[in-house]
N, C-alpha and C positions, 0 to 999 in steps of 0.2 A: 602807748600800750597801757600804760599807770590808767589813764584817762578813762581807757574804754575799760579797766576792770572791774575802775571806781563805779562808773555811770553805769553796768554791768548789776554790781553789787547793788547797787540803790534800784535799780529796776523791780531786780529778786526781791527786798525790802518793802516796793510799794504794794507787787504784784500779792507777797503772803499777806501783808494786812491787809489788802479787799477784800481777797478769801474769804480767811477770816471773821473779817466784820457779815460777810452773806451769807456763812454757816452760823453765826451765835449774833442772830438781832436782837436788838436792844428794846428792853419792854413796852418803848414809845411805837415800836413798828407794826404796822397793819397785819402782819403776816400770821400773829398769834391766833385775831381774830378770825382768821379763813377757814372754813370747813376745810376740816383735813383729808376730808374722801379724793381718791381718784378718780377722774369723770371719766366716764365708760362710754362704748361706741356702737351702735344700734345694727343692726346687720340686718339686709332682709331675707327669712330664715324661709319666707314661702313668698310665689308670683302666682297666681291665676295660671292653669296653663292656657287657659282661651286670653290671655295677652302676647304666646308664645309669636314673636318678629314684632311685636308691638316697640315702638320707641320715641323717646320724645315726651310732648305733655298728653298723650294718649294714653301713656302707663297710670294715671289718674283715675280713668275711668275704671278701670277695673278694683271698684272701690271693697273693703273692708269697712263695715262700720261696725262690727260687735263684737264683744269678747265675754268667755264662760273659761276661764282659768282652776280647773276642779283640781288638780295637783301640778308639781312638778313634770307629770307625766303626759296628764290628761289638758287638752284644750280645744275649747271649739271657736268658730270666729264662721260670721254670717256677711254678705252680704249683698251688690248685684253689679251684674257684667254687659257688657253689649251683647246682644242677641244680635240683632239688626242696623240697620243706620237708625230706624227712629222706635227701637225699644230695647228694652234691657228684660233680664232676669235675673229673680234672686239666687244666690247658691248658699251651698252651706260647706264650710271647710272643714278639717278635724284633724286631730295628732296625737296617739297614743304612746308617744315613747321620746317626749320631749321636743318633739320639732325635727328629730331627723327624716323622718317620712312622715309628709300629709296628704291626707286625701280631696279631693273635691269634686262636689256632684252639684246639676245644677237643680233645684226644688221644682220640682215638676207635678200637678194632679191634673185630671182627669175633666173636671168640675170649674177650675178656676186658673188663669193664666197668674204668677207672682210675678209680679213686679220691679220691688226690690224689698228689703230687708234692712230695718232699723233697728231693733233692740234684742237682747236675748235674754232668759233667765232660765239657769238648770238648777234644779236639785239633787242629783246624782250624776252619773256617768250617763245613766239610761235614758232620764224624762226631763225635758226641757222643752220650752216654747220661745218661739219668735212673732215678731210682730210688724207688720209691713202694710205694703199696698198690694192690689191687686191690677189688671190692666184697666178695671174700669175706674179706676183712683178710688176702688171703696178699703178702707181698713180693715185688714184680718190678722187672724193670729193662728197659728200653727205650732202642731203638735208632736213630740216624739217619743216614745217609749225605747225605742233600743235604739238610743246615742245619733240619731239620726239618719237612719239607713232610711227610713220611711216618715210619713206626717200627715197628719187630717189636720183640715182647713175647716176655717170657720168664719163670714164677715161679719165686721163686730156691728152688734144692733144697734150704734145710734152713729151718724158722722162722725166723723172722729179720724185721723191722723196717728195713727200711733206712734209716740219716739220714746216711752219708756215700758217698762214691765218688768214685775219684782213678786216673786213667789219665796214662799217661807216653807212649802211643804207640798207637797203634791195635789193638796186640795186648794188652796188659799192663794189669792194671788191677785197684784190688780194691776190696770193698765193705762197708761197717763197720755197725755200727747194735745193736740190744736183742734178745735174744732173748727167745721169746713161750713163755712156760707157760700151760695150760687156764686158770687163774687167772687171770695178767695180762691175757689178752686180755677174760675178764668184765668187770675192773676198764677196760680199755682204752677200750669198748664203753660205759659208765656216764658215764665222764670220762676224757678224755685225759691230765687232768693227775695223775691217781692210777696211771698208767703208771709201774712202778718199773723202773730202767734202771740197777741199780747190782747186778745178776746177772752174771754170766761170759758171753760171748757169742762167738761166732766169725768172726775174718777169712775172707773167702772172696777168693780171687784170681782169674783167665783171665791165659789165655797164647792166645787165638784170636778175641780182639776182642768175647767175650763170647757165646759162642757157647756155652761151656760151664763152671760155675762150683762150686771145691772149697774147703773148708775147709783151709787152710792154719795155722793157727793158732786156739788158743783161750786166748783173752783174760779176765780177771778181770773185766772191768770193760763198759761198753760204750761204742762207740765214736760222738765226737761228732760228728767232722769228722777228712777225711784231707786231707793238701794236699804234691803234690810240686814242689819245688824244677827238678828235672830228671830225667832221665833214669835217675839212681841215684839221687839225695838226696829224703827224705820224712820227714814225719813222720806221726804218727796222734794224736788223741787224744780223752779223755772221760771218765767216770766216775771219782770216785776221785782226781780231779787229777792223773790219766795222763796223760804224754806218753812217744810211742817214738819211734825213728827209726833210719831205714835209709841204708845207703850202698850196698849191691849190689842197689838195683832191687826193693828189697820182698822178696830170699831171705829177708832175718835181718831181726830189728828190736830195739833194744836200749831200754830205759827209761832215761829222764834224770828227774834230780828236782825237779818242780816247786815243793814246798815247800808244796803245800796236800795232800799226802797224808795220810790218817788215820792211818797209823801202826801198828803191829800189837806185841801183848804189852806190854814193858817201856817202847815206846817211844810207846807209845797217849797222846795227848797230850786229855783232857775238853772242857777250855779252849779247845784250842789251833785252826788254819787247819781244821785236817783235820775235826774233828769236824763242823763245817761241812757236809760230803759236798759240795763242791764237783765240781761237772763241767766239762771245760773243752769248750765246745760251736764253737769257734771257733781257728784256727790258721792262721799267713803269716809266710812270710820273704820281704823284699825281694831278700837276697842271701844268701849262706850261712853267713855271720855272725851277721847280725841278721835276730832273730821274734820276733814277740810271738802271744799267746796269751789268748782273753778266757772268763772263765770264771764261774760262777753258780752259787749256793747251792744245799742242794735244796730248801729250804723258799722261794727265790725269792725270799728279800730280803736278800742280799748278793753283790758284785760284786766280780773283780778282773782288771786287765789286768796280765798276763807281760811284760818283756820278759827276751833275750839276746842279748848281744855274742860269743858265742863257740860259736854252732852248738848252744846248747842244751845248753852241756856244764854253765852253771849259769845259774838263772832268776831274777830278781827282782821284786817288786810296782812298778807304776808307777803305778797309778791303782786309787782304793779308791771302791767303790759302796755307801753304806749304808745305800741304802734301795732300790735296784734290782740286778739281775744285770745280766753283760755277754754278749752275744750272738754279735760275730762284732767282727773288727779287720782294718782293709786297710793299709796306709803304702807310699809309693811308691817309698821307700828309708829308711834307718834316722832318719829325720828325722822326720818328714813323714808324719802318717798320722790316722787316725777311729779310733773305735771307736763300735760301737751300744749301746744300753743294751736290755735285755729288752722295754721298752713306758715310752713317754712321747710329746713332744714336742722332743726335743732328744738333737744327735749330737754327739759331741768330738772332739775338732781338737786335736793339736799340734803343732811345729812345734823341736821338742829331744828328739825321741827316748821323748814321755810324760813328762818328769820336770813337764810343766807344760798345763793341758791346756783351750780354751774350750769352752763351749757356743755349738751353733750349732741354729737355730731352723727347721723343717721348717713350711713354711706347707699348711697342712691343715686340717680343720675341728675333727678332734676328736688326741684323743693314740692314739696308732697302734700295736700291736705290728712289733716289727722283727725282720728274720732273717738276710740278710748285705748285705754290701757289697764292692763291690770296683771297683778301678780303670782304666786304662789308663795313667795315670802321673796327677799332682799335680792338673791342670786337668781330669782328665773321670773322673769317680766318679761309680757308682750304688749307690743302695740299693734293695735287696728288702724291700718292708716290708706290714701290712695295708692293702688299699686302694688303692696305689698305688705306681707304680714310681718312687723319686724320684732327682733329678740335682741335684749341687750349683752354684752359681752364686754369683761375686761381687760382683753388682751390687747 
């Protein structure tokens, strides 16, 4: 009995000093180092109801690819559903009270069948435009004054593919995206994903709320996503590991260097980021300082996220993907922010600016393609994703 009180005693003895030592680690432990945030768990907060019995990797199609996060309250998200066995339509979704109830209608005129829906940009609750295909794969952009009950259509005057659009005011505003040769559109038309997007393409801008749309620029590369800061400050970027940016309201725009450029002549790097053909499909600055930038291979299986402290005037890698691309990045100030990965089950969090970054676990049935996200500030973020529109939650 002495034996097992002793053996007993020393038990109690070894077990409090683990304890112990795994409440107060010693300054040499990793543990200090770790963002201290809780990693939160994404819910999908809205389904398509034309996916209603749908199950399996069919919940996919009923894709989400855009987000307009105007408050806490206010969100819209666009994008297209099965129609038929061989066509789709765009729809446009909405949420005025945080996501407890949304609506969804599918974009329907008179004039022109939609297709699907790739980008969106509002200036209020009221007036916002989308920008897509139509059945005859021509590019248009559509328009709404009261939040989306209704929309005039328009095709854009030159080939063109639209995948970004970025307005500063009700007047101003321009539209980025791949320009289409008789070729690419065969290849388009076979497989989406044999879509080559690393041709020269053209900025097109309005000065009249889109009422009518010019070629302002032509571009090497084509454009992934545009996103403005304000009223003058923007950036654009895409192919190539392009980024531009403007300070007079989209007149001029000037190139910064991301550091995933391929390089040209002497300075052609085989090895090196560029060879890659990285596009950066994804662009946000909290503040004018600080943005980051997410961006993806063109063979789609490598990933990197940008950031800069200094308006972009230089860029650094934060976050390396090496077996997925990166989609799109939101952060609610230069802390604090997600990024989405091209398709899985899981979105990243960090909580230092990206130098350290967790996974967070999207509860869904299967693993999902993703296309943006964005916020209202730290507590209420959504994602655009296949399937479903998801919100994060910390419970």
């Amino acid at each position: 009995m002495r034996k097992r009180i002793t053996l007993l005693s020393l038990l109690i003895v070894i077990l409090f000093t683990a304890a112990n030592c795994k409440q107060q680690p010693t300054q040499n432990s990793n543990q200090q180092n770790q963002p201290t945030a809780r990693a939160g768990r994404w819910v999908a907060q809205w389904r398509s109801p034309a996916a209603k019995g749908v199950q399996g990797l069919y919940l996919a199609a009923y894709t989400y690819t855009c987000l307009a996060v105007l408050s806490t309250k206010v969100v819209y998200a666009a994008g297209d559903v099965p129609k038929q066995p061989d066509t789709r339509v765009g729809i446009f979704t909405r949420t005025t009270d945080g996501g407890a109830t949304w609506t969804e209608n599918e974009i329907t005129r008179p004039d022109m069948s939609i297709l699907g829906i790739n980008a969106m940009s509002f200036v209020s609750e009221s007036t916002g435009w989308l920008v897509g295909l139509n059945s005859k794969n021509e590019g248009v952009v559509l328009k709404t004054t009261d939040g989306g009950v209704n929309w005039d259509a328009m095709k854009l005057p030159i080939k063109l593919t639209p995948k970004a659009v970025g307005f500063i005011d009700e007047n101003n505003g321009w539209i980025g995206g791949t320009s289409l040769t008789p070729e690419d559109e065969e290849e388009e038309n076979e497989d989406d994903k044999k879509l080559v997007d690393s041709d020269p393409s053209d900025l097109l801008a309005t000065t009249d709320g889109g009422k009518t749309w010019q070629s302002v620029r032509r571009l090497a590369f084509s454009v992934g996503d545009i996103y403005f800061l304000d009223k003058t400050t923007g950036w654009l970027a895409g192919q190539k590991g392009s980024i531009y940016k403007t300070t007079d309201a989209g007149r001029s725009w000037d190139a910064q260097k991301s550091e995933l450029e391929p390089g040209e002549g002497a300075q052609l790097d085989i090895l090196g980021e560029g060879s890659k053909k990285f596009r950066i499909i994804g662009v946000q600055f909290p503040d004018a300082e600080n943005g980051f930038a997410a961006a993806i291979s063109g063979d789609n299986t490598e990933g990197r996220i940008l950031a800069t402290n200094n308006g972009g005037a230089t860029w650094t890698k934060r976050h390396i993907g090496k077996s997925f691309g990166f989609k799109d990045v939101y952060f609610a100030n230069g802390k604090t922010g997600w990024c989405l990965g091209d398709y899985g089950h899981y979105i990243y969090y960090t909580v230092d600016g990206g130098e350290r970054w967790l996974s967070e676990t999207t509860a869904f049935e299967q693993d999902i393609p993703f296309f943006r996200i964005q916020g209202a500030d730290e507590k209420h973020v959504w994602v655009a994703a296949g399937g479903a529109i998801f919100f994060r939650t910390e419970n």
